[in-house]
C-alpha positions as CSV (number, residue, x, y, z in Angstrom):
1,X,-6.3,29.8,-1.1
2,X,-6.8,26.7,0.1
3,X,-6.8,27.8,3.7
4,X,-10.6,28.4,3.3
5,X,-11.6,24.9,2.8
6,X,-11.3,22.0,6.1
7,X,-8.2,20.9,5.4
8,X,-6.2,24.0,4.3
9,X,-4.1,25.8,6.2
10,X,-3.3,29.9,6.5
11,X,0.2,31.4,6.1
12,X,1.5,32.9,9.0
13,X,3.5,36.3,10.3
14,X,7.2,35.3,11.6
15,X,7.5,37.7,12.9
16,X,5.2,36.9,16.1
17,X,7.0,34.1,16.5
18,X,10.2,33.6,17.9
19,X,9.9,29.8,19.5
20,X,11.0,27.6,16.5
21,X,8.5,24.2,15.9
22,X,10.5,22.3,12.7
23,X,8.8,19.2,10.7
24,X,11.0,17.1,8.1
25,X,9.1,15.3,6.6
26,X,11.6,12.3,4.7
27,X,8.7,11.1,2.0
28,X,10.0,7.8,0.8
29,X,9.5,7.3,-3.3
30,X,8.1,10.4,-3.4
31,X,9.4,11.8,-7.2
32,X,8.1,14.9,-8.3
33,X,5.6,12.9,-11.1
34,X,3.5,12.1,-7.8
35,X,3.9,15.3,-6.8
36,X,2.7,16.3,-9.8
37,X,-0.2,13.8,-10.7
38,X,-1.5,14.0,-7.2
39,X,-4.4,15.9,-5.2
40,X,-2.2,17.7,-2.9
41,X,-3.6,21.1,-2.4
42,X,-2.2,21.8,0.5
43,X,1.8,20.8,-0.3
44,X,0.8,22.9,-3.3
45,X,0.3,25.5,-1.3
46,X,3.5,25.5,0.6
47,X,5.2,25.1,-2.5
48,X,3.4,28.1,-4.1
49,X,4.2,30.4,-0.8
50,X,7.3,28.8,0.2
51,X,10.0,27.3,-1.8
52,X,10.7,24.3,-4.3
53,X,13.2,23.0,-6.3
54,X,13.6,19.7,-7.7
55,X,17.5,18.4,-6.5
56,X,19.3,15.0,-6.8
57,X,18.6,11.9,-4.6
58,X,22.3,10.3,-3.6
59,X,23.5,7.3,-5.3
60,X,22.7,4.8,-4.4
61,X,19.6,5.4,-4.1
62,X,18.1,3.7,-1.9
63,X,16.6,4.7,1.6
64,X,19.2,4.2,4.1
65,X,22.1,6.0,1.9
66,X,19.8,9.4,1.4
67,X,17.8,8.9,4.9
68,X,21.1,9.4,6.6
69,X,22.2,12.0,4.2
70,X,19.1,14.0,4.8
71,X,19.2,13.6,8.4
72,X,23.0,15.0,8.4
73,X,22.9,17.1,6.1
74,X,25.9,15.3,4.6
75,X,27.1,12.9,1.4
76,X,28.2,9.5,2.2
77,X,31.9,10.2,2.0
78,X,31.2,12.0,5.4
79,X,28.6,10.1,7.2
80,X,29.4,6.7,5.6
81,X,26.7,4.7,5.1
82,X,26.8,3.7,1.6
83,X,23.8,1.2,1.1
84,X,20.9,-0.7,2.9
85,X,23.6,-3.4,4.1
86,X,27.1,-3.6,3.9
87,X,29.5,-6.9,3.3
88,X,31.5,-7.1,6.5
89,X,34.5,-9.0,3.9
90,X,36.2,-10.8,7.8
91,X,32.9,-12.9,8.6
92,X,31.8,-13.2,4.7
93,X,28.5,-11.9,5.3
94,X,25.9,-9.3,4.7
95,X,24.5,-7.4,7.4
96,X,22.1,-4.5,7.6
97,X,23.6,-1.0,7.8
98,X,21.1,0.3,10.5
99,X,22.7,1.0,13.4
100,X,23.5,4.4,15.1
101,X,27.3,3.6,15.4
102,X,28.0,3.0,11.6
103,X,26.7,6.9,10.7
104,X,29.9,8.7,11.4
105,X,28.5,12.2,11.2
106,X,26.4,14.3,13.7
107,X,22.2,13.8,12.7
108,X,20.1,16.8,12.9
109,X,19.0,15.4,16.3
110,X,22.5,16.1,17.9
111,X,22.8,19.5,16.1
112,X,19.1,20.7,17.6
113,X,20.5,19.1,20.9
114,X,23.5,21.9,20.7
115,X,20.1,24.7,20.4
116,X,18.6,23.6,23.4
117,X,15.7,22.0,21.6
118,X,14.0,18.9,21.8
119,X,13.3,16.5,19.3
120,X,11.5,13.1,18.0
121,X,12.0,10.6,15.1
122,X,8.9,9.4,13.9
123,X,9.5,6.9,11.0
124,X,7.4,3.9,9.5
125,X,10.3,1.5,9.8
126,X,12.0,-0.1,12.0
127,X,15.4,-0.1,10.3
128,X,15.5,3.9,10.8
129,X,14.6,4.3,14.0
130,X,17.9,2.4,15.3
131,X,20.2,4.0,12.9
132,X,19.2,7.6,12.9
133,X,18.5,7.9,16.5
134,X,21.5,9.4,18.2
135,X,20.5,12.4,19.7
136,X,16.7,12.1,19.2
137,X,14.7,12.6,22.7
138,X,11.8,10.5,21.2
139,X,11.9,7.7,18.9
140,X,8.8,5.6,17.6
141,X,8.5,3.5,14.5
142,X,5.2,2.8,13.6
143,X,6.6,-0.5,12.9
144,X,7.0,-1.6,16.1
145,X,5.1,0.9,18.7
146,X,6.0,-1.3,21.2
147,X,9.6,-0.3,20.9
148,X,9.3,3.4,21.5
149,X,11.6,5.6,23.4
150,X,12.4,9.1,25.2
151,X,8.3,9.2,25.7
152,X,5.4,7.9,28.5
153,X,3.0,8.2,25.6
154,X,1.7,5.0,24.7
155,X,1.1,5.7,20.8
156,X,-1.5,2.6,20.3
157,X,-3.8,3.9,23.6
158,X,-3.9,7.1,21.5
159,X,-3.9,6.2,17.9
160,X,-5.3,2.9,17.9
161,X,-2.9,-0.1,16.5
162,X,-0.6,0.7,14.0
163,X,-1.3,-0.5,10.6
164,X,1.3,-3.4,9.1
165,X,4.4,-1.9,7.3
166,X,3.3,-3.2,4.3
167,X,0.3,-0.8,3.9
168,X,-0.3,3.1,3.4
169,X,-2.0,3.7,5.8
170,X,0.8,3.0,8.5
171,X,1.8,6.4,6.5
172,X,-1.3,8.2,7.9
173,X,-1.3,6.8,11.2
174,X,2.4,7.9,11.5
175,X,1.8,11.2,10.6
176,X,-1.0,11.4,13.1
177,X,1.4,10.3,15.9
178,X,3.1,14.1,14.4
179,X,-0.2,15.6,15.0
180,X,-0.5,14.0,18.8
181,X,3.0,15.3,19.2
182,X,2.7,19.1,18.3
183,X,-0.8,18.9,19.8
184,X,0.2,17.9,22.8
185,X,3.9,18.2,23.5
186,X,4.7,21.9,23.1
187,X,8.5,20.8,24.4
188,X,8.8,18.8,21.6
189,X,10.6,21.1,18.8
190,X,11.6,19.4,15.7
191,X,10.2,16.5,14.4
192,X,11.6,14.1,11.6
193,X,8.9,11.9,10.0
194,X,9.5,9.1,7.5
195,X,7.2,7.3,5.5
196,X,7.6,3.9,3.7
197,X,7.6,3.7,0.3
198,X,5.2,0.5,-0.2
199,X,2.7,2.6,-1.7
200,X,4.8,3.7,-4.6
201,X,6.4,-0.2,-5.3
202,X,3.0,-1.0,-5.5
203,X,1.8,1.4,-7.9
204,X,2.6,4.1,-10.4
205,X,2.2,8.1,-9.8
206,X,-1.7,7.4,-11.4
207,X,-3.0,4.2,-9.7
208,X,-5.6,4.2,-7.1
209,X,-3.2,3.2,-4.0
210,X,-1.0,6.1,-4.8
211,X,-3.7,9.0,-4.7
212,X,-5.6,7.8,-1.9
213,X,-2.2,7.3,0.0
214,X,-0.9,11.3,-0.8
215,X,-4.3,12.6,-0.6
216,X,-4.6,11.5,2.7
217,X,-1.3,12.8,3.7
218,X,-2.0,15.9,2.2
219,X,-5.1,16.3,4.5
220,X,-3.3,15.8,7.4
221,X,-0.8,17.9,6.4
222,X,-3.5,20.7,5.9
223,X,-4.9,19.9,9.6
224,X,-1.4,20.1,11.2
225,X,-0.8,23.3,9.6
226,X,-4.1,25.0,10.6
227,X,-3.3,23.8,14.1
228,X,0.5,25.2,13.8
229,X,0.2,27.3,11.3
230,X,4.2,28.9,12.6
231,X,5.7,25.4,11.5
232,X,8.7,25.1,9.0
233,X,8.0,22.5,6.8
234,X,10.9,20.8,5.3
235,X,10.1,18.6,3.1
236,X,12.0,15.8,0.2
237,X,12.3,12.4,-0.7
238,X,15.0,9.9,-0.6
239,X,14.7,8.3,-4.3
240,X,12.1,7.7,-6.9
241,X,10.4,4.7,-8.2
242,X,10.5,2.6,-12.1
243,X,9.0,-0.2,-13.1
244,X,12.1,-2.2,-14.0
245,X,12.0,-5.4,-16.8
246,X,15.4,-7.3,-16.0
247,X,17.4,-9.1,-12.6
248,X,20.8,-10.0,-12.7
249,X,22.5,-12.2,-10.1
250,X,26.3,-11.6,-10.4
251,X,26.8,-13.6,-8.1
252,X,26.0,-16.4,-11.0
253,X,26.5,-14.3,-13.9
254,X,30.9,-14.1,-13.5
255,X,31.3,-17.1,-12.6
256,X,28.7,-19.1,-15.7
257,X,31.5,-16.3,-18.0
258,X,34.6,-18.1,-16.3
259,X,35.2,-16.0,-13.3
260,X,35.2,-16.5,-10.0
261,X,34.6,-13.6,-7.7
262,X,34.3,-12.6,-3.7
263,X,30.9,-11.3,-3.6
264,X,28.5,-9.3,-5.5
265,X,25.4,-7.1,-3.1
266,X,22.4,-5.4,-4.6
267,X,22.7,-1.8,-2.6
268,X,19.1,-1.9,-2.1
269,X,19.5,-5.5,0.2
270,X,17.0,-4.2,3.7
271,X,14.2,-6.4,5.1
272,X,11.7,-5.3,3.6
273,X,11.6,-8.0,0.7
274,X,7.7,-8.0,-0.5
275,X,8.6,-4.2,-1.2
276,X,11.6,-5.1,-3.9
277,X,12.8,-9.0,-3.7
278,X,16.5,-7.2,-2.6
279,X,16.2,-6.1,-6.2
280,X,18.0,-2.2,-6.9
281,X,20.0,-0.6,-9.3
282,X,23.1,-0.5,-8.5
283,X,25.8,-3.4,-6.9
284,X,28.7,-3.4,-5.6
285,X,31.4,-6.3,-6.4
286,X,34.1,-7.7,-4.6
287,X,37.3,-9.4,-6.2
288,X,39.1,-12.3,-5.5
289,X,42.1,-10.1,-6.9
290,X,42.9,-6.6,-8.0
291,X,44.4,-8.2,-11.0
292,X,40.7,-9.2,-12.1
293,X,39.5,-5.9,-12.1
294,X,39.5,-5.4,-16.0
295,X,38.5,-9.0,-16.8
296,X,35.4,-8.5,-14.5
297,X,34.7,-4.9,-16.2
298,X,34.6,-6.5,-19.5
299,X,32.0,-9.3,-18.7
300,X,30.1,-6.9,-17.3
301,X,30.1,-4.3,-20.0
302,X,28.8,-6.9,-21.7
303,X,26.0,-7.6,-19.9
304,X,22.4,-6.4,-21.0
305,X,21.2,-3.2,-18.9
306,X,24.5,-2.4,-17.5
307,X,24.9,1.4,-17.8
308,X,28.2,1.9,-16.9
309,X,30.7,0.3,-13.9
310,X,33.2,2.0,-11.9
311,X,36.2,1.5,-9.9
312,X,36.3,1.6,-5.8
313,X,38.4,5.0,-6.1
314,X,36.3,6.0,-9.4
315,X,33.2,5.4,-7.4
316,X,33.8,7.0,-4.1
317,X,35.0,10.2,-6.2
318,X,32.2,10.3,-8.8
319,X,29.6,9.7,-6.4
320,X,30.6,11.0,-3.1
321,X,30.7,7.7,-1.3
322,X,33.0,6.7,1.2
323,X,35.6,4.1,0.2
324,X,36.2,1.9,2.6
325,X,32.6,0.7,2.8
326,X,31.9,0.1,-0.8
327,X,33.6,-2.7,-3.2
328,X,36.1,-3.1,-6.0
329,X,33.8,-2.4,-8.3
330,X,30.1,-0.8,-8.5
331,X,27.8,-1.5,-11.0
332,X,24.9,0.7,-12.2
333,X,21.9,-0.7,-14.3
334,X,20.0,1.5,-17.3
335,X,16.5,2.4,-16.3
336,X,14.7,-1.2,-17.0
337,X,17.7,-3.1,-15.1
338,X,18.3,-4.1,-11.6
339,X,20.7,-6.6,-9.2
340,X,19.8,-8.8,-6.7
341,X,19.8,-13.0,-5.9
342,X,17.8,-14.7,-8.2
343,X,17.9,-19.0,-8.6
344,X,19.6,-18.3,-11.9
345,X,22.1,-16.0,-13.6
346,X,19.3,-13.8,-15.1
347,X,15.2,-13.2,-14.5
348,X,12.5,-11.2,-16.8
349,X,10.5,-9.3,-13.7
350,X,7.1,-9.1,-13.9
351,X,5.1,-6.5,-15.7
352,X,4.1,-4.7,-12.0
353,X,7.8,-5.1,-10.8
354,X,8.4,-2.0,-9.3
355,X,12.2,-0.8,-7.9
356,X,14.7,2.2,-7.4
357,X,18.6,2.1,-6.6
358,X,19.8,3.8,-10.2
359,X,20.6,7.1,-11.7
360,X,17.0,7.0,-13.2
361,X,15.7,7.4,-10.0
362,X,17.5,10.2,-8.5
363,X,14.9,13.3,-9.0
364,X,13.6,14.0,-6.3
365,X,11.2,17.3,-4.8
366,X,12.6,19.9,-2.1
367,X,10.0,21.8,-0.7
368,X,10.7,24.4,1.9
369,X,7.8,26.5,4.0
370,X,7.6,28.7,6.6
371,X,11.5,29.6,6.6
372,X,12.8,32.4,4.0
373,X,15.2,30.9,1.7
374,X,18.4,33.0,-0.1
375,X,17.6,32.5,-3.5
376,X,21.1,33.7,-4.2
377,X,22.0,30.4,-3.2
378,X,20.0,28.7,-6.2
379,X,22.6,27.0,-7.2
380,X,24.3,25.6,-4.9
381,X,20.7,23.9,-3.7
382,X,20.9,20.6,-6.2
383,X,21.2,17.2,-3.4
384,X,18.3,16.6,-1.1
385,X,20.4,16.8,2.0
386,X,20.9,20.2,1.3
387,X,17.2,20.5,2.8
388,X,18.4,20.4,6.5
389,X,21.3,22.5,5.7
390,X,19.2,25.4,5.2
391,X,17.4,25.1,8.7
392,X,20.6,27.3,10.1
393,X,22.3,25.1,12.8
C-alpha cells in the first residue's frame, strides 16, 4: 500500500465515524488517458479500494455546462445552463453564463444546507465562484483571493500569493487552501474544489507540464488523506482535451455560401482566451427565419469537420439541454474540428492547438472513496453528475 510511503494515505473504519467530512474534487480536463499515463499513486489507491467507473461528460462539454451539472447533480434541461455564454437574442449580445441566478436547480451547497452542514467552494476560477455559489458558507477563487467570502481567513497571509490562473500551480495552491480548511476548520463539512484546466490545453496526457501538475496533486491528495483519513472523496472531470487541426467561423462561413443568419456562438466562449482562443466543439446558430432551417443544414453538412447538426427540439431531446437557452440549430465538429471567431471564414490551428467542446471529448473518470457504492446500480452510473447523486441527500 501506498500508505507506507510520505505521501500515502491509510484506509479507514466507518464505522468510528459518524461526523461526515465530503471532498468533490471537479478536475478540469482531467480524461482518464491522464489518469492513466500519470504518477498518481495515491488516486490509484482510492480507485483500487473505492470505486471507479469511467461515465460521460455533458454536451457541450465545456466547464460551465458539466460544472453546474456536477454541482447539482442534474442535466442541463433541469439546471439550465447550457454553455460558457449564452446569446441574450433582445440586446444582440453574448454574455457570460456565470451567475448564480441563471442555474435553476438547487447546487449541492443548498442540499448540504438542508443537513445542517457547512460548506465551501474552492475553485481556480473566477467565473465558478459567482455562478455555483448559492448556498455555499465559503467561497474563494484562487483567481481572485481578494474576493473571498463566508470566511475571516485571509488565504494569501496563509498560503502565500496565489499563482496566475494561467499556471498549474494555482491547482496546488488551491488544493492547499482544502488542506488549511479541513486542518483547521472542523465546522467546515463538504468541500467542492475545482481546478483549471490550463495544464491540459497546454499539453498532452505525456508532456512534462501535465505530470508534474497531477503528481503534485496526487501528493497533496495523499497528505490530506493521512490527515483525514474518514473523508469521502468524490472525485470526476468536466470534459477531456484533443489537439484539434481546423476553426470555422460561421459567423463568415453562411453568409461567403449566400446566407445571412442571426448569430452563430462557439459553446466554449468564457474569458479565459489564452486557454482556447473561444475555440470548442460545438455551436449553436441562430436564424434570421425558421424557413432557413434546411438551407442552413445543407451548407453546413457540407462543411469540412462537421459531424452532424441538429435542430433546437432535436438538440434539447438528444442531449438533455434545456431549450429555451440554446439556438435553432447546434453544430457538433468531428474530433480535429472546432468553432469560434476567426478574421476569416476558416483557419488551419497550430500543431500545439489544444481544445474540448465535442463528443470526442466526453469520457471522463468517476472515482468514488470512502463511501460504499450499490454496485447494483452499475448501470444506471454513466454521466459525471451522477457523482454527487450518490453522496445520499
Amino acid at each position: 500500500m501506498v500508505s507506507q510511503s510520505k505521501t500515502g494515505f491509510k484506509l479507514v473504519n466507518r464505522a468510528m465515524h459518524s461526523k461526515r467530512k465530503i471532498l468533490i474534487a471537479m478536475m478540469d480536463g482531467f480524461s482518464p488517458n491522464y489518469l492513466q499515463a500519470s504518477e498518481m499513486p495515491n488516486l490509484k489507491e482510492m480507485i483500487k479500494n473505492g470505486f471507479y467507473k469511467t461515465v460521460n461528460a455533458v454536451l457541450p462539454t465545456v466547464t460551465n455546462v458539466n460544472n453546474t451539472s456536477i454541482c447539482t447533480g442534474v442535466d442541463p434541461t433541469v439546471h439550465g445552463i447550457t454553455a460558457n455564454s449564452y446569446f441574450n437574442v433582445t440586446t444582440k449580445t453574448e454574455e457570460y453564463m456565470d451567475k448564480a441566478e441563471l442555474v435553476l436547480a438547487p447546487t449541492i451547497f443548498e442540499r448540504a444546507q438542508k443537513q445542517g452542514m457547512k460548506s465551501a467552494l474552492l475553485t481556480a476560477k473566477g467565473k465558478t465562484q459567482t455562478l455555483l455559489k448559492s448556498g455555499a458558507d465559503i467561497g474563494m477563487a484562487a483567481e481572485f483571493p481578494s474576493r473571498a467570502t463566508g470566511s475571516d481567513i485571509r488565504w494569501t497571509d496563509r498560503l502565500g500569493a496565489a499563482p496566475e490562473i494561467y499556471s498549474a500551480e494555482i491547482n496546488h495552491w488551491l488544493l492547499k487552501a482544502v488542506q488549511l480548511l479541513l486542518d483547521k476548520h472542523n465546522d467546515v463539512d463538504l468541500i467542492y474544489y475545482h481546478t483549471t484546466d490550463f495544464p491540459m490545453h497546454m499539453e498532452d496526457h505525456m508532456g512534462e507540464l501535465s505530470q508534474f501538475h497531477l503528481r503534485e496533486i496526487d501528493k497533496l491528495f495523499g497528505e490530506i488523506l493521512n490527515g483525514h483519513p474518514d473523508l469521502e472523496v468524490y472525485l470526476t472531470a468536466d470534459h477531456g482535451m484533443n489537439f484539434k487541426s481546423l476553426c470555422h467561423d460561421l459567423n463568415k462561413y453562411l453568409p461567403e455560401k449566400g446566407l445571412d443568419i442571426f448569430f452563430a456562438m462557439s459553446a466554449e466562449r468564457d474569458p479565459y482566451i489564452k486557454h482556447h482562443r473561444n475555440f470548442g466543439g460545438t455551436a449553436y446558430l441562430w436564424l434570421n427565419s425558421a424557413t432557413d432551417f434546411e438551407q442552413a443544414a445543407d451548407i453546413i453538412r457540407r462543411i469540412e469537420g462537421v459531424e452532424n447538426l441538429y435542430s433546437r427540439y432535436e438538440a434539447s431531446s438528444r442531449f438533455h439541454l434545456h431549450p429555451d437557452r440554446i439556438g435553432d440549430m447546434i453544430v457538433i465538429g468531428d474530433k480535429n474540428t472546432v468553432f469560434g471567431p476567426l478574421d476569416q471564414a476558416t483557419e488551419d490551428l497550430p500543431n500545439d492547438f489544444r481544445t474540448h467542446g465535442s463528443l470526442h471529448e466526453a469520457s471522463v473518470p468517476m472515482v468514488i472513496y470512502n463511501r460504499d457504492v450499490d454496485y447494483s446500480r452499475w448501470d444506471d452510473c454513466t454521466a459525471n453528475y451522477h457523482l454527487t447523486q450518490s453522496i445520499g441527500f
